[in-house]
C-alpha positions as YAML, in Angstrom:
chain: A
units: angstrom
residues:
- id: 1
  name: UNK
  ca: [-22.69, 37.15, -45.79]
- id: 2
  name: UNK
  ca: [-20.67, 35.19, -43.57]
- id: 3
  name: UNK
  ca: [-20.44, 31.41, -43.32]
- id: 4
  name: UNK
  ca: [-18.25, 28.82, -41.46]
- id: 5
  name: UNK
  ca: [-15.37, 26.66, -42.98]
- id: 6
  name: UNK
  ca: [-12.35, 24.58, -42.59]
- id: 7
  name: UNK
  ca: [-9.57, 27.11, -43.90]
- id: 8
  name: UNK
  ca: [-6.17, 25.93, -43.89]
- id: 9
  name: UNK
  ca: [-3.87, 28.31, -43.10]
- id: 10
  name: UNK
  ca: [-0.68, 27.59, -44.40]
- id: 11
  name: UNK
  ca: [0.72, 23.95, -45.95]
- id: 12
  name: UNK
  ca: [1.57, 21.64, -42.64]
- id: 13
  name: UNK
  ca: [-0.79, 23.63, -40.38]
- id: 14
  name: UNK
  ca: [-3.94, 22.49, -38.77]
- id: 15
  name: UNK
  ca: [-7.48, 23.48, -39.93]
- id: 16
  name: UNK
  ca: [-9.05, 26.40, -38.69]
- id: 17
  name: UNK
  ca: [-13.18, 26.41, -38.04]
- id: 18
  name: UNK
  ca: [-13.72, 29.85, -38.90]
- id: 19
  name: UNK
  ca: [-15.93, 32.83, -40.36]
- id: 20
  name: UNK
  ca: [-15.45, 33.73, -44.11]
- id: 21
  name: UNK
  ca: [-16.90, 36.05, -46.20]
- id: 22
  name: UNK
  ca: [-18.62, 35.17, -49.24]
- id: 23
  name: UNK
  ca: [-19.24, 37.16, -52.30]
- id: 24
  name: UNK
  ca: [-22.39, 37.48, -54.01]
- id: 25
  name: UNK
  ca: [-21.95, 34.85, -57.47]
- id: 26
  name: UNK
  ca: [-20.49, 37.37, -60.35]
- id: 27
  name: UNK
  ca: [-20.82, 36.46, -63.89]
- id: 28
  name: UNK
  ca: [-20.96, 32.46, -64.58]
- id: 29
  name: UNK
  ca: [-20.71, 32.07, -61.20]
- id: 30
  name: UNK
  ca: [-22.97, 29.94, -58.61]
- id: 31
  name: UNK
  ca: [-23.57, 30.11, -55.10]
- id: 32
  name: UNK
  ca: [-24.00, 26.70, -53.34]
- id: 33
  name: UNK
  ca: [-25.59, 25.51, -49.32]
- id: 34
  name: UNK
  ca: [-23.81, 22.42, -48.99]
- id: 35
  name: UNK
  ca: [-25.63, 19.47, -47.83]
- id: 36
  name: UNK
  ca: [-22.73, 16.96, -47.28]
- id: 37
  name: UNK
  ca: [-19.17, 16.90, -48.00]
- id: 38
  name: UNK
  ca: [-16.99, 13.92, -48.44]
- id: 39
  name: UNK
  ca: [-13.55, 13.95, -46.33]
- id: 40
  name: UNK
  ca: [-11.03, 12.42, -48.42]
- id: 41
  name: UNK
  ca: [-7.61, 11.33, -48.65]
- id: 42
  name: UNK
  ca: [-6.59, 13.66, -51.21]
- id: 43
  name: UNK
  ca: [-7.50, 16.84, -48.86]
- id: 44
  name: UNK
  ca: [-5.16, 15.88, -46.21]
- id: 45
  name: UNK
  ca: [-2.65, 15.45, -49.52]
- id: 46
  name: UNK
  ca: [-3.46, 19.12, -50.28]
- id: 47
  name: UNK
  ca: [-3.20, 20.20, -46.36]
- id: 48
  name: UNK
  ca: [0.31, 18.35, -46.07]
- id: 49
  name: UNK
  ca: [1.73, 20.02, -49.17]
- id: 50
  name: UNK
  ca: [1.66, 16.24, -51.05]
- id: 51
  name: UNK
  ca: [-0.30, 18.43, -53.66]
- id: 52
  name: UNK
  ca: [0.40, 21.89, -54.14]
- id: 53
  name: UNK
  ca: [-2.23, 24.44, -53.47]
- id: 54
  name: UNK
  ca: [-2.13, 28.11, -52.82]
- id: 55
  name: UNK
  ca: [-2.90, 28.92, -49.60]
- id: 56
  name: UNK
  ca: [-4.63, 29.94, -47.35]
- id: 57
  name: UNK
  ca: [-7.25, 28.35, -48.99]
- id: 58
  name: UNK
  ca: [-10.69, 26.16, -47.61]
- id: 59
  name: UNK
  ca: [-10.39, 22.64, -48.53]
- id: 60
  name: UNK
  ca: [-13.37, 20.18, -49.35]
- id: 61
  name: UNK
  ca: [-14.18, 18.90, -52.98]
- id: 62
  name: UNK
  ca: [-16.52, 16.22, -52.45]
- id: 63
  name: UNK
  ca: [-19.70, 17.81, -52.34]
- id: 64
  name: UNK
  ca: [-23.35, 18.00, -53.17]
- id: 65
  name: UNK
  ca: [-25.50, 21.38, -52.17]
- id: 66
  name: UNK
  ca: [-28.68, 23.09, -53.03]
- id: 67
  name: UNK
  ca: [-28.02, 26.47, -55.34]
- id: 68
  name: UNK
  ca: [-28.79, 29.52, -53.80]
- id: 69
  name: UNK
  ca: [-28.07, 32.31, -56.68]
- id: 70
  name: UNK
  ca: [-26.35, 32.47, -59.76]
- id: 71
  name: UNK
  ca: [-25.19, 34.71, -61.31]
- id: 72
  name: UNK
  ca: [-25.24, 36.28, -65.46]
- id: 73
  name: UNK
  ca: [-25.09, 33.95, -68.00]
- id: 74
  name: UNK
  ca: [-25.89, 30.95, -65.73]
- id: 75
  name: UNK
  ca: [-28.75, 28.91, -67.76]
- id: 76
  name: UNK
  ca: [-28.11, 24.69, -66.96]
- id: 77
  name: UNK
  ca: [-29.11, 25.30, -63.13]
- id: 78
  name: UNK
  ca: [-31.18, 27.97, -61.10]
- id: 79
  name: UNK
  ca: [-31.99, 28.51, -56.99]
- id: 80
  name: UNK
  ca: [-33.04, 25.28, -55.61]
- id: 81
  name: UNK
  ca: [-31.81, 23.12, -57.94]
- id: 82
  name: UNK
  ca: [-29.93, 20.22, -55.96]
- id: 83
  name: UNK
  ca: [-26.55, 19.71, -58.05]
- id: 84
  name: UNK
  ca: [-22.44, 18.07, -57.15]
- id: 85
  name: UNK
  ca: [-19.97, 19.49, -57.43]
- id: 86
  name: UNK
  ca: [-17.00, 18.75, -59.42]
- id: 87
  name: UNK
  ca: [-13.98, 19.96, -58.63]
- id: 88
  name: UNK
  ca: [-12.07, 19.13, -61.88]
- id: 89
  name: UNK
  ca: [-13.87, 21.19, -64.85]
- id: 90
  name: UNK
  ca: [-12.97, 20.23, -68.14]
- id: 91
  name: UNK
  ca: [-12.24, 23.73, -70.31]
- id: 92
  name: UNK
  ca: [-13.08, 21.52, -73.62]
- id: 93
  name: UNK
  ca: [-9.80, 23.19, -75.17]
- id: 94
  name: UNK
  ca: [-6.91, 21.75, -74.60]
- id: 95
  name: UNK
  ca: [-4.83, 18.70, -75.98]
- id: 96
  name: UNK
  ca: [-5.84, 16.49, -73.76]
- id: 97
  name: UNK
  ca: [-10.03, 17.76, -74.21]
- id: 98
  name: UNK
  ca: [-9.34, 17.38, -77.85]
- id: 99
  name: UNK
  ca: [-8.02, 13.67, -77.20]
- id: 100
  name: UNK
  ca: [-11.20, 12.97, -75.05]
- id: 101
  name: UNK
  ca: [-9.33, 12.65, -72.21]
- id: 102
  name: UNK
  ca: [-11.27, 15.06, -70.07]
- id: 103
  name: UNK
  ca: [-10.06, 13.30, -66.49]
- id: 104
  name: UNK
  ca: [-6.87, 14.93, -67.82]
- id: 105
  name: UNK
  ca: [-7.31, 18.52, -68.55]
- id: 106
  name: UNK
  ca: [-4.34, 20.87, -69.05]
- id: 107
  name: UNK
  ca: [-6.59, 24.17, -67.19]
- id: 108
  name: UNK
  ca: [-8.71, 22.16, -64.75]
- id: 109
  name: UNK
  ca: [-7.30, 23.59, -61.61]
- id: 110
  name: UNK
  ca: [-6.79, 26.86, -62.67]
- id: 111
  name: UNK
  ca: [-9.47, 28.05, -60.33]
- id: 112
  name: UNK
  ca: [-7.94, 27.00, -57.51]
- id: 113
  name: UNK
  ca: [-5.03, 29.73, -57.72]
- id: 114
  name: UNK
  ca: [-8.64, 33.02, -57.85]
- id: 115
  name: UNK
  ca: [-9.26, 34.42, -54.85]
- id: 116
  name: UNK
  ca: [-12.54, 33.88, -54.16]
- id: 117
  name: UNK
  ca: [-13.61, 34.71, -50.41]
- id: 118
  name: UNK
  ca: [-12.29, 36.65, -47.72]
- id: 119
  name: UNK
  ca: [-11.39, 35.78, -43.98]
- id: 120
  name: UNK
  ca: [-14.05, 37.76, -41.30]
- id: 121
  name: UNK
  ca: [-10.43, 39.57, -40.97]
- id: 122
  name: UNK
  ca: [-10.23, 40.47, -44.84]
- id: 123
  name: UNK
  ca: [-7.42, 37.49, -46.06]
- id: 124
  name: UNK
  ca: [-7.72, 36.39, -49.39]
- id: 125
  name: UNK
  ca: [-9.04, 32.76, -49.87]
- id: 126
  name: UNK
  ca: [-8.72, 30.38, -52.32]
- id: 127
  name: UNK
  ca: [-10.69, 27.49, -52.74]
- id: 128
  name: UNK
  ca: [-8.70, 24.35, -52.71]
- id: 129
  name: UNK
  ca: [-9.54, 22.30, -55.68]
- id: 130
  name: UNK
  ca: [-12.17, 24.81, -56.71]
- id: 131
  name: UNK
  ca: [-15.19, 24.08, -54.59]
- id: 132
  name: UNK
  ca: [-14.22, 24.92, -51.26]
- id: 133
  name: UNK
  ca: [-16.83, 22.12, -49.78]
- id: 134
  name: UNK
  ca: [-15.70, 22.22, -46.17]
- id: 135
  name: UNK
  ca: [-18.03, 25.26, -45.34]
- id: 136
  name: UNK
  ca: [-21.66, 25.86, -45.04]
- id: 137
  name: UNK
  ca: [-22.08, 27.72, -48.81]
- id: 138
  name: UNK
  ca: [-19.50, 28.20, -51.49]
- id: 139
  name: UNK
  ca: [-19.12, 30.10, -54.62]
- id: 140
  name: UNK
  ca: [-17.95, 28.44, -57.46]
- id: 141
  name: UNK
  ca: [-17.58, 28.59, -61.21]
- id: 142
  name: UNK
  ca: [-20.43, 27.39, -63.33]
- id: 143
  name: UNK
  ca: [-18.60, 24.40, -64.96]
- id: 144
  name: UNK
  ca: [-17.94, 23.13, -60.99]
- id: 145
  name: UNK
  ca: [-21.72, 22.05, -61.06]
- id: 146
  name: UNK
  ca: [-23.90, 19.23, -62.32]
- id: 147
  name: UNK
  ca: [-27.81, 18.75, -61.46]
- id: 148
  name: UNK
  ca: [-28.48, 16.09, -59.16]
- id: 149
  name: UNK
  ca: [-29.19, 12.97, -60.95]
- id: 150
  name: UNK
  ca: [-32.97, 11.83, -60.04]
- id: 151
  name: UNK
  ca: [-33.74, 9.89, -57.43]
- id: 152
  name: UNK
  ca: [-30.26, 10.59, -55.43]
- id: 153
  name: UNK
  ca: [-30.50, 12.05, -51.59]
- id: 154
  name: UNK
  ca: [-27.92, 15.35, -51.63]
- id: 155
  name: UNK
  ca: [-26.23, 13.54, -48.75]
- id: 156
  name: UNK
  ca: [-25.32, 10.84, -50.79]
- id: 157
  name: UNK
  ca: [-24.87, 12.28, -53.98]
- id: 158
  name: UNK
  ca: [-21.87, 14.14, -52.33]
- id: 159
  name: UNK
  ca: [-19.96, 10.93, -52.56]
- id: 160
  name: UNK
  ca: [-20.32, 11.03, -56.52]
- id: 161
  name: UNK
  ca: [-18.14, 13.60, -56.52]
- id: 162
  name: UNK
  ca: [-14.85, 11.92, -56.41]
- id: 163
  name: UNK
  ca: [-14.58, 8.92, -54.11]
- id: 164
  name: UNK
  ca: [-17.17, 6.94, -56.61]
- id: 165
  name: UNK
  ca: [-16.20, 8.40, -60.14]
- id: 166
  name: UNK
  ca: [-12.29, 7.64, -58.89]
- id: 167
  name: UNK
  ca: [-13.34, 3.92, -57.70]
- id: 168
  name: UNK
  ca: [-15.85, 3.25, -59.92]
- id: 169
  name: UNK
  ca: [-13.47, 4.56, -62.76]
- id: 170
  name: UNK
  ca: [-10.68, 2.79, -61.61]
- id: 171
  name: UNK
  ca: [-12.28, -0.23, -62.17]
- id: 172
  name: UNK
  ca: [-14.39, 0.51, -65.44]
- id: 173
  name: UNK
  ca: [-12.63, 3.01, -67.40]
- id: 174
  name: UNK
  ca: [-8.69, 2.40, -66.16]
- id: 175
  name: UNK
  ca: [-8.20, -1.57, -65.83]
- id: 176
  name: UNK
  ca: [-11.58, -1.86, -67.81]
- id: 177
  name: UNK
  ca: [-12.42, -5.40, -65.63]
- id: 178
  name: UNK
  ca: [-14.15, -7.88, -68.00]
- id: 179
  name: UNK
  ca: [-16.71, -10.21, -66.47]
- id: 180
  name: UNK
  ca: [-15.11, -13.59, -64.53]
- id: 181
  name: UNK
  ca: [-12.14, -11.79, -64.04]
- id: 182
  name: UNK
  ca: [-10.13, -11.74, -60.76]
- id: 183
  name: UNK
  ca: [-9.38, -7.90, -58.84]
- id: 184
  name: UNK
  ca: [-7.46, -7.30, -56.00]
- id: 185
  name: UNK
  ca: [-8.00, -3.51, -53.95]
- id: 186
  name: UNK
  ca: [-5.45, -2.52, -51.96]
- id: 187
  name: UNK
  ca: [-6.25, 0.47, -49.63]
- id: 188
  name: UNK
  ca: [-9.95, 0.37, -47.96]
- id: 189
  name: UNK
  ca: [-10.74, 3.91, -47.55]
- id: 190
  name: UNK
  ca: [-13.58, 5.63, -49.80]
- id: 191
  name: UNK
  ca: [-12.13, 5.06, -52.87]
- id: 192
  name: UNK
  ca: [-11.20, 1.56, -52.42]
- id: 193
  name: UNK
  ca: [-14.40, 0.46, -51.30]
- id: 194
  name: UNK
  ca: [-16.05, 2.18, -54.17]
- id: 195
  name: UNK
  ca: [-13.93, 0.23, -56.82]
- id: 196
  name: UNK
  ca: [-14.90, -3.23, -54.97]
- id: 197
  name: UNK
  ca: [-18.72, -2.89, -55.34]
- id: 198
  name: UNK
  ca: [-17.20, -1.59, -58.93]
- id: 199
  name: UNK
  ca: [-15.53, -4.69, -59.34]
- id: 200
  name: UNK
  ca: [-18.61, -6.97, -58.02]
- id: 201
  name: UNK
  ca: [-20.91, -4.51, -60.81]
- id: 202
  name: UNK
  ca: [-18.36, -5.58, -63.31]
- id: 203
  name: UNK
  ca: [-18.80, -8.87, -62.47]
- id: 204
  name: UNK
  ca: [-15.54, -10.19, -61.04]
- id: 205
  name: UNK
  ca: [-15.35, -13.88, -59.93]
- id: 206
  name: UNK
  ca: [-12.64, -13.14, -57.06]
- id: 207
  name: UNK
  ca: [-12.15, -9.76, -55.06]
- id: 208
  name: UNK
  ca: [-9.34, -9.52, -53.08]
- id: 209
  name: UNK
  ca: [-9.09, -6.33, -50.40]
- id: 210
  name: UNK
  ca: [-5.77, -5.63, -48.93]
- id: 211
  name: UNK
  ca: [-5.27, -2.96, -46.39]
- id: 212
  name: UNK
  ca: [-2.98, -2.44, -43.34]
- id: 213
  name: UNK
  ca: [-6.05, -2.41, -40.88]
- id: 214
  name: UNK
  ca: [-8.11, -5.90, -39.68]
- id: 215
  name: UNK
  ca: [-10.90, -3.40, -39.01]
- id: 216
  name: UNK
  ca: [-11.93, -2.86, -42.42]
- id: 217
  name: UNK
  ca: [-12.62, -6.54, -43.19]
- id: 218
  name: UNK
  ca: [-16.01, -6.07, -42.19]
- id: 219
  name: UNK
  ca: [-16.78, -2.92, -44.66]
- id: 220
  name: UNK
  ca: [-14.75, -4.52, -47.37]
- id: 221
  name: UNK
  ca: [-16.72, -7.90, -47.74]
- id: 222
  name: UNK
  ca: [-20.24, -5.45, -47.01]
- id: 223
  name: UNK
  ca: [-18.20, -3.82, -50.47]
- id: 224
  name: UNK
  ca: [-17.99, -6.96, -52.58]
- id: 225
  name: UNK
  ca: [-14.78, -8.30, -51.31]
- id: 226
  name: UNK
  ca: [-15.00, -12.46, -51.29]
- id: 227
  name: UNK
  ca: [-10.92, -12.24, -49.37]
- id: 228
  name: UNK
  ca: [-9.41, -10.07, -46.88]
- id: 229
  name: UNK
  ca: [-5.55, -9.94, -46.48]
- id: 230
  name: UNK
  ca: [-4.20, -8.13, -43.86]
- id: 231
  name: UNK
  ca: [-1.02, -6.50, -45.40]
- id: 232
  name: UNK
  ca: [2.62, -7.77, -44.78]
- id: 233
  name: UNK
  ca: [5.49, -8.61, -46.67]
- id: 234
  name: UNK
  ca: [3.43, -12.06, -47.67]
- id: 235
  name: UNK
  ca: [0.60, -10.24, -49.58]
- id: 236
  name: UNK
  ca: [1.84, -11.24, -52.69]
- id: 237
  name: UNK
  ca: [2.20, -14.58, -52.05]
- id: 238
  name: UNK
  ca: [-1.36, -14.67, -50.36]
- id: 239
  name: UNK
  ca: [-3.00, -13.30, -53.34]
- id: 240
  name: UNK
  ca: [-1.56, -15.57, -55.83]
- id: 241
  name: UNK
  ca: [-2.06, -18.61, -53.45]
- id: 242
  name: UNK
  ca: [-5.75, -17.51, -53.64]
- id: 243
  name: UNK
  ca: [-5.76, -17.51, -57.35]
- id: 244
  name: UNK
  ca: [-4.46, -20.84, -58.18]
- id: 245
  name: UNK
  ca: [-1.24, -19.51, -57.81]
- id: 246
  name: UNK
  ca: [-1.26, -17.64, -60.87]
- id: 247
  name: UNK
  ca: [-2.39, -13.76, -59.28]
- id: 248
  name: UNK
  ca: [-5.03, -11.63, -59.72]
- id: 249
  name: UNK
  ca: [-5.67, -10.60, -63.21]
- id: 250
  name: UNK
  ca: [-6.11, -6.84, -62.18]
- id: 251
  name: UNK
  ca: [-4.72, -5.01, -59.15]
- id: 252
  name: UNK
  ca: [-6.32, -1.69, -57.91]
- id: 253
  name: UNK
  ca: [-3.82, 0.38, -55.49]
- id: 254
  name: UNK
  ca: [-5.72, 3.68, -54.02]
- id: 255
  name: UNK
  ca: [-2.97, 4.45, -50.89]
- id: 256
  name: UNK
  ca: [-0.29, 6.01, -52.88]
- id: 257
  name: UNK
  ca: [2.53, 3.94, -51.54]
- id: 258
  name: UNK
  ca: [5.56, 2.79, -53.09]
- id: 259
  name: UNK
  ca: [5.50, -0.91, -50.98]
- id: 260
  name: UNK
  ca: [1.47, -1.48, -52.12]
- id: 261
  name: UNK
  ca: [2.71, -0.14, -55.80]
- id: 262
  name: UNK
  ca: [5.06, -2.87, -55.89]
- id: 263
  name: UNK
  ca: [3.24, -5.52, -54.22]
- id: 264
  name: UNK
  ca: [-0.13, -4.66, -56.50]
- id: 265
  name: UNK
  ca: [2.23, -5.44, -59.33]
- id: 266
  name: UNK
  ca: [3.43, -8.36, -58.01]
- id: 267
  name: UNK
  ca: [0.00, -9.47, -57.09]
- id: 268
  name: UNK
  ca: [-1.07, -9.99, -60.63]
- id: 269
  name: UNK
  ca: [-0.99, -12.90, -62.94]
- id: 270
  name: UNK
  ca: [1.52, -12.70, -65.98]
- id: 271
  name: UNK
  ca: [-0.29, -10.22, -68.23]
- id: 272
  name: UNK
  ca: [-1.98, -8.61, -65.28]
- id: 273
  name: UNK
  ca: [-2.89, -4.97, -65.14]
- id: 274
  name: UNK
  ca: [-2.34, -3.06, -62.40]
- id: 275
  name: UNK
  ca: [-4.06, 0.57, -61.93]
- id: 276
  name: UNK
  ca: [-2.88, 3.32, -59.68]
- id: 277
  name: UNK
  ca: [-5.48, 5.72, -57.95]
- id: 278
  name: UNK
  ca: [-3.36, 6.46, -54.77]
- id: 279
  name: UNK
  ca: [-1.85, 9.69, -54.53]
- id: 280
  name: UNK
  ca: [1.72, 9.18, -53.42]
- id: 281
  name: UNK
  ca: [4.46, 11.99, -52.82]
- id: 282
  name: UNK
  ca: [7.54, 12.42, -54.49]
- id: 283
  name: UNK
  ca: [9.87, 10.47, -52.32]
- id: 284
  name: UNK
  ca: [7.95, 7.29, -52.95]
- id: 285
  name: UNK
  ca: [9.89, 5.96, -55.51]
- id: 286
  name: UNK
  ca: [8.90, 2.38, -57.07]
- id: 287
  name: UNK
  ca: [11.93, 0.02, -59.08]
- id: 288
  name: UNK
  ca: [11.33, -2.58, -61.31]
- id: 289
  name: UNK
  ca: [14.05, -4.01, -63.15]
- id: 290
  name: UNK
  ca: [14.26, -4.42, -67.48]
- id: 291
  name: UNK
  ca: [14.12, -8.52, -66.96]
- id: 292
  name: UNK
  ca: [10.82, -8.63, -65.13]
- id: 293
  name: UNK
  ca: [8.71, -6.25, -67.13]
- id: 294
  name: UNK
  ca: [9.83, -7.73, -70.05]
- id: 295
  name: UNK
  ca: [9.24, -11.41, -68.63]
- id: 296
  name: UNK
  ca: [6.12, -10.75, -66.92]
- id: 297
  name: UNK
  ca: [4.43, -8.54, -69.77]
- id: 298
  name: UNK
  ca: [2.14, -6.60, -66.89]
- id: 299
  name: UNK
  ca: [0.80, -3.77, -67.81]
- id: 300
  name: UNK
  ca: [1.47, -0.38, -64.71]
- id: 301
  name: UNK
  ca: [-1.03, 2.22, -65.67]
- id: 302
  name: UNK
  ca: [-1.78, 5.88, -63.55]
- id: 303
  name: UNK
  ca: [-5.29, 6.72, -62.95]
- id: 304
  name: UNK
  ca: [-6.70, 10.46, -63.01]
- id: 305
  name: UNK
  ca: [-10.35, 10.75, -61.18]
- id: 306
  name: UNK
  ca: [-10.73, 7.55, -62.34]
- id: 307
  name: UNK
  ca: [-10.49, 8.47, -65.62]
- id: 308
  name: UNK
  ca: [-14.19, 9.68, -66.13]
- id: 309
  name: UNK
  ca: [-16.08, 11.96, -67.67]
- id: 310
  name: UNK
  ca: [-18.29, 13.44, -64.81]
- id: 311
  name: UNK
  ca: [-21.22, 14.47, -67.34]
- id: 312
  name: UNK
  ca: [-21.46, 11.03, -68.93]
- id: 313
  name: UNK
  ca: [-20.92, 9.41, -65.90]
- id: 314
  name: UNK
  ca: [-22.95, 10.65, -63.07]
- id: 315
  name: UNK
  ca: [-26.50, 9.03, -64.61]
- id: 316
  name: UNK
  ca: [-24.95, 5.63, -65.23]
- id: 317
  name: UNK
  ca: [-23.64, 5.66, -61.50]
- id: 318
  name: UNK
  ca: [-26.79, 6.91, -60.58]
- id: 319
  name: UNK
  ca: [-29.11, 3.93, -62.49]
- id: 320
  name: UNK
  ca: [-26.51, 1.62, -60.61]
- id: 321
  name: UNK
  ca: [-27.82, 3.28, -57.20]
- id: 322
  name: UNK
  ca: [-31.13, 3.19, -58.19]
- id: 323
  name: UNK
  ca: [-31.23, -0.57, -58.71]
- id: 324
  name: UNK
  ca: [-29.46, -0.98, -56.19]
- id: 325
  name: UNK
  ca: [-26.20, -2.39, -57.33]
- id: 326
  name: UNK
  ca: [-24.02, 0.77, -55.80]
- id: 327
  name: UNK
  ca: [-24.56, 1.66, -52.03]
- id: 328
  name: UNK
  ca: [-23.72, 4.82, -51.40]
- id: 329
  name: UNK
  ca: [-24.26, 4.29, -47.74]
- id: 330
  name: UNK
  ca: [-21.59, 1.44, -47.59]
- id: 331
  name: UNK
  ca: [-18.88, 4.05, -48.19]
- id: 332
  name: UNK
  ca: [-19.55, 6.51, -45.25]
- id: 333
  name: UNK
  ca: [-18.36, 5.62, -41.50]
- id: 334
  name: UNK
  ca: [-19.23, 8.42, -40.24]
- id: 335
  name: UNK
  ca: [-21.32, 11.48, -39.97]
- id: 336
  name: UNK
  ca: [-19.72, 14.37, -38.95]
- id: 337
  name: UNK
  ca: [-19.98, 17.88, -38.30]
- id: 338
  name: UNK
  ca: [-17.93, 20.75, -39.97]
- id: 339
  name: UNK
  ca: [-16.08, 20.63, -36.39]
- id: 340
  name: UNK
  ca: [-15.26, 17.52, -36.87]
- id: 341
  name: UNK
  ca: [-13.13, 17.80, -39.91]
- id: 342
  name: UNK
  ca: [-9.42, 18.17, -38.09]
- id: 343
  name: UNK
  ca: [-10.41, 14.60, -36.41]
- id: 344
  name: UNK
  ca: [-11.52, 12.96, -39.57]
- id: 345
  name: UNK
  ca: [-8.27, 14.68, -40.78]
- id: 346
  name: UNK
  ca: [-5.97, 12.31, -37.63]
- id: 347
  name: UNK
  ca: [-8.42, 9.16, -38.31]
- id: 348
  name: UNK
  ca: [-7.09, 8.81, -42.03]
- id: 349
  name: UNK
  ca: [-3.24, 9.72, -40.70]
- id: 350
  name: UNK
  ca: [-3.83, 6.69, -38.75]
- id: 351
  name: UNK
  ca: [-5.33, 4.31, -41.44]
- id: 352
  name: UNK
  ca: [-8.71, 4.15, -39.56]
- id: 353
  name: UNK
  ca: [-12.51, 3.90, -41.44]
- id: 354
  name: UNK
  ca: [-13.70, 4.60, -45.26]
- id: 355
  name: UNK
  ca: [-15.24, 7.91, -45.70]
- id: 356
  name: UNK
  ca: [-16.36, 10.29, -43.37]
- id: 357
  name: UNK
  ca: [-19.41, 12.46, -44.82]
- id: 358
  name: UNK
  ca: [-19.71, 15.96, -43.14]
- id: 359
  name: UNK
  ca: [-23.69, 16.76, -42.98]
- id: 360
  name: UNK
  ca: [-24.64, 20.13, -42.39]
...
């Protein structure tokens, strides 16, 4: 049966709206109507060859859906159970599953690389970090699905997916933020504003947003935020001056930028911690020299999907929606269409808005 998606093409080109053609689920497999999809940063890293992906492939791994088969074998959900998706399967095997460290998994992404629809025309697909969540239904494997916690609206629970484990995580399981403590966010997209209403749950006395844009004050203090700096070459300086000159305890980057990098680090207090969610490409290279780390004794940390465990986390994140500490509905802004994926796509290039949600 045929649906419509966002295939990209090749790495570099623009997204297609197009017919596919979607198998009927095969052994441990699940077929999935989407309800919403999340547009995030990391797709447009996957559709500008940042991260590697086989291709042509449909994009989209923020999702939530409503199953529509499954296939043998498939016992934890059945056809019209609400579930999200989750794009980063833990196979429970390797060294890093044996550590705990699920967020990590060495075979994850392995899924990405099947073909597992066809173009109307009869090219092979792959599904871009699994899920494929920029089209109307997807097939995916039965580890890429959790139920719906309770009491969570499908278009909402799409965000759960990734922009709120990686914020919320970021915040929780990464920097672990202890109560009184001050957090600065740099980057107000999705992500970002997820780890400030993180940082307020945690209980943070001061949170600082940063971002390049003066139009995002208003979402980040609706987030949590108590400051807004605009970002220049004073940030640092701002911060600290905020702090009794001493700097944030932690800093949060999520843009993936060697100059925020840097001036997260330099942000925080001596001792700080500074986590880093962004996604950056190889040619953004951050130097620190031996005196300073030694002198400073911060702590520079990378953080993987937020470092969480989507099957422990999902019900606490969804008890913080429920009384009301998390709003899911401060993240999106704006509903889209599938159509309108390729502008969502030219509205993050140009550092505009949080999350865009395509409803279908």
């Amino acid at each position: 049966m045929a649906v419509r998606a966002a295939v990209l093409p090749a790495v570099g080109s623009p997204l297609e709206i197009t017919g596919i053609d979607l198998p009927d689920p095969g052994p441990g497999r699940i077929r999935v109507r989407l309800a919403a999809a999340g547009v995030c940063h990391s797709d447009l890293s996957l559709s500008n060859g940042t991260m590697r992906v086989p291709v042509p492939a449909v994009l989209g791994h923020e999702g939530a859906g409503t199953v529509v088969a499954v296939g043998e074998g498939v016992t934890h959900v059945a056809p019209g159970d609400g579930v999200v998706l989750n794009w980063a399967p833990s196979c429970g095997a390797c060294h890093a599953c044996s550590l705990g460290e699920v967020w990590l998994c060495a075979n994850a992404l392995n899924g990405a690389a099947d073909v597992y629809a066809r173009t109307t025309e009869g090219t092979d697909l792959h599904p871009g970090l699994n899920v494929a969540a920029f089209a109307e239904e997807t097939v995916v494997s039965a580890a890429c699905v959790l139920p719906v916690p309770d009491g969570i609206p499908l278009t909402d629970a799409a965000l759960l997916g990734c922009a709120v484990l990686t914020g919320y995580g970021a915040v929780h399981h990464s920097a672990r933020v202890r109560q009184g403590e001050t957090v600065a966010v740099f980057g107000v997209g999705g992500v970002g504003l997820a780890a400030l209403q993180a940082a307020r749950i945690a209980g943070a006395s001061k949170i600082v947003a940063v971002d390049v844009s003066a139009e995002k004050e208003e979402l980040a203090r609706a987030a949590g935020a108590t400051d807004y700096v605009l970002a220049s070459e004073n940030t640092a300086r701002e911060i600290r001056a905020l702090t009794g000159k001493q700097g944030v305890d932690v800093a949060v980057e999520c843009a993936g930028r060697a100059v925020s990098i840097r001036t997260a680090w330099d942000s925080t207090r001596r001792g700080g911690r500074t986590t880093v969610v962004g996604i950056g490409g190889k040619d953004q290279q951050v130097t620190f020299n031996a005196l300073e780390i030694f002198h400073w004794g911060r702590t520079l940390t990378g953080c993987v999907y937020g470092n969480s465990d989507p099957a422990v986390d999902l019900p606490v994140l969804a008890e913080h929606v429920r009384a009301g500490r998390l709003d899911l509905s401060a993240l999106v802004t704006e509903r889209i269409s599938l159509d309108g994926i390729p502008a969502a796509f030219e509205n993050m290039l140009a550092g505009k808005g949080g999350r865009a949600l395509v409803v279908f």
